[in-house]
C-alpha positions in Angstrom: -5.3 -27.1 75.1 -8.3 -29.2 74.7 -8.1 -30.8 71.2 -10.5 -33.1 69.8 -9.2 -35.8 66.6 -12.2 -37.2 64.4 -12.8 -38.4 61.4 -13.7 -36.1 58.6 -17.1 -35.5 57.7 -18.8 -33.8 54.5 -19.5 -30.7 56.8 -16.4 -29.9 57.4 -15.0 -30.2 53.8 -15.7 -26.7 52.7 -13.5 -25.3 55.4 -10.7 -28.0 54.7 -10.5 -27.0 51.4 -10.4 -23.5 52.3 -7.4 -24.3 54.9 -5.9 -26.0 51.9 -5.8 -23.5 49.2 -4.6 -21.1 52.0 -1.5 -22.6 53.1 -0.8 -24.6 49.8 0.4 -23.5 46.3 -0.6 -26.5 44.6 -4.0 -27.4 46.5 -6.0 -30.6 46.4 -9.1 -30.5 44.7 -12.3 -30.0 46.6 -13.7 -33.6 44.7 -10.0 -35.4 46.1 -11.1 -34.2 49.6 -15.0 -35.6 49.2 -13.4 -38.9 47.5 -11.5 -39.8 50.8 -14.3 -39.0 53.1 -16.2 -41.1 50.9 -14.0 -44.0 50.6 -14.4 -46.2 53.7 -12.0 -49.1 52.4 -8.8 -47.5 52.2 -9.0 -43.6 52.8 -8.9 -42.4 56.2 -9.6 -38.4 56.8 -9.6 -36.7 60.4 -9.6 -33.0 61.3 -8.5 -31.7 65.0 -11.0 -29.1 66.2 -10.0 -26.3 69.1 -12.6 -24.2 70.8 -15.3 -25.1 67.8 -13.0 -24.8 65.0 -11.2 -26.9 62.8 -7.4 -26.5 63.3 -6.2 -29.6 61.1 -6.4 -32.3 59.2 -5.3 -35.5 58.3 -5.5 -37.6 54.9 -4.2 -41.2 54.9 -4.6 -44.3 52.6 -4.2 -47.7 54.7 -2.9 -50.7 52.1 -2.9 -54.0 54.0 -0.2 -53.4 56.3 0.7 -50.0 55.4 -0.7 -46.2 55.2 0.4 -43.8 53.2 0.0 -40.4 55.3 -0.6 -38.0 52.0 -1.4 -35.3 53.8 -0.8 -33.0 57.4 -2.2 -29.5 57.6 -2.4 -27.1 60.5 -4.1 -23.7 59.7 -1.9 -20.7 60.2 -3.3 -19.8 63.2 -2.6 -22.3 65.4 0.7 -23.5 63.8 3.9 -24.3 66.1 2.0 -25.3 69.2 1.6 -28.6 68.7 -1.0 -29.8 66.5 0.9 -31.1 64.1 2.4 -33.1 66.8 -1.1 -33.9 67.9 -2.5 -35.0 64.8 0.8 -37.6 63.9 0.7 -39.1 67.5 -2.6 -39.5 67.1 -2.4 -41.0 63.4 0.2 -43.6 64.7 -2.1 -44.3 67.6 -5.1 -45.1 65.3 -3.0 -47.4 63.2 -0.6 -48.9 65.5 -1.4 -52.7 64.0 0.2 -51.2 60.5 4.1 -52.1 59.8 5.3 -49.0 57.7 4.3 -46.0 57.8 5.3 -43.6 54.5 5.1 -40.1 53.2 6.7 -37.5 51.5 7.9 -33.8 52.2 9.0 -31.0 50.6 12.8 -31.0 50.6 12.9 -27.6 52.1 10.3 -28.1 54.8 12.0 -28.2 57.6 9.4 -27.9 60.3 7.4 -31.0 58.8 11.0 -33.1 58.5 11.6 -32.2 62.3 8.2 -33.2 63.5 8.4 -36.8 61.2 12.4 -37.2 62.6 11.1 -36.7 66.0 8.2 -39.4 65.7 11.1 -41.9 64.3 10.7 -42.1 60.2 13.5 -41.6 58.5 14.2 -40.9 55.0 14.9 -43.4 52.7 15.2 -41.4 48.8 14.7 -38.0 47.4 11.8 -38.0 44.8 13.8 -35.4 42.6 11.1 -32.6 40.8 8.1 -34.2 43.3 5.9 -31.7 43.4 4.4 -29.2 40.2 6.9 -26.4 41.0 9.9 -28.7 40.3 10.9 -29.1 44.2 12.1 -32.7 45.6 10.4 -34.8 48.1 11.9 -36.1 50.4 10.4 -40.2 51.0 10.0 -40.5 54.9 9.1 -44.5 56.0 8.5 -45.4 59.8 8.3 -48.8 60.4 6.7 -50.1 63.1 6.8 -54.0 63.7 4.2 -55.4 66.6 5.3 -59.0 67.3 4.6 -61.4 69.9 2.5 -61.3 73.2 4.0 -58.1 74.3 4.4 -56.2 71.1 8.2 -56.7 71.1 10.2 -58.6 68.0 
């Protein structure tokens, strides 16, 4: 599978937000996805395309040392094989001079919380009644510390 990661441009909003509303029940806005393309000092967008189509995205913020993933989204289609994968290595990769890494989940997604375990965050505290429908989130933090010549502590 040749997949491509980029940064988000305002061409490819449209069919973000349409991913987005598709596989979310409480969307981001349209305006929240052209504010973060927009934003070059802390936002951070990306989409993965396959064969000429976009197959997911990416929304960070990056504080300092920090970034807040807010968002991972693979399009139904190509969902469990691997993108999601793809897109967090690849995330990590870009900002591998951060020291945390943090997001949340839904309590009860369990794919996402076995792709985050797998990539070494761990939760730290359950946001109870997170997210509009009154579900939890789960707080995920990886934290990555890069000291000395050879990057170990």
């Amino acid at each position: 599978m040749n997949l491509q990661f980029r940064k988000m441009q305002h061409q490819d909003i449209a069919e973000v937000y349409r991913i987005e509303c598709d596989l979310f029940q409480d969307p981001w806005s349209y305006d929240s996805f052209e504010r973060d393309v927009e934003d070059e000092q802390i936002a951070r967008a990306f989409v993965v395309e396959y064969e000429n189509e976009i197959a997911g995205y990416a929304i960070c913020w990056n504080y300092s040392s920090e970034i807040h993933i807010g968002n991972i989204a693979v399009t139904r289609k190509w969902q469990r094989q691997g993108i999601g994968a793809f897109i967090l290595s690849n995330l990590l990769e870009y900002f591998k001079d951060v020291e945390v890494s943090y997001l949340e989940v839904r309590e009860h997604n369990q794919p996402a919380i076995s792709l985050y375990l797998k990539f070494g965050f761990e939760t730290i505290y359950v946001r109870k009644g997170y997210y509009p429908d009154g579900e939890n989130a789960l707080v995920m933090v990886k934290k990555i510390i890069n000291r000395g010549q050879n990057g170990l502590v």
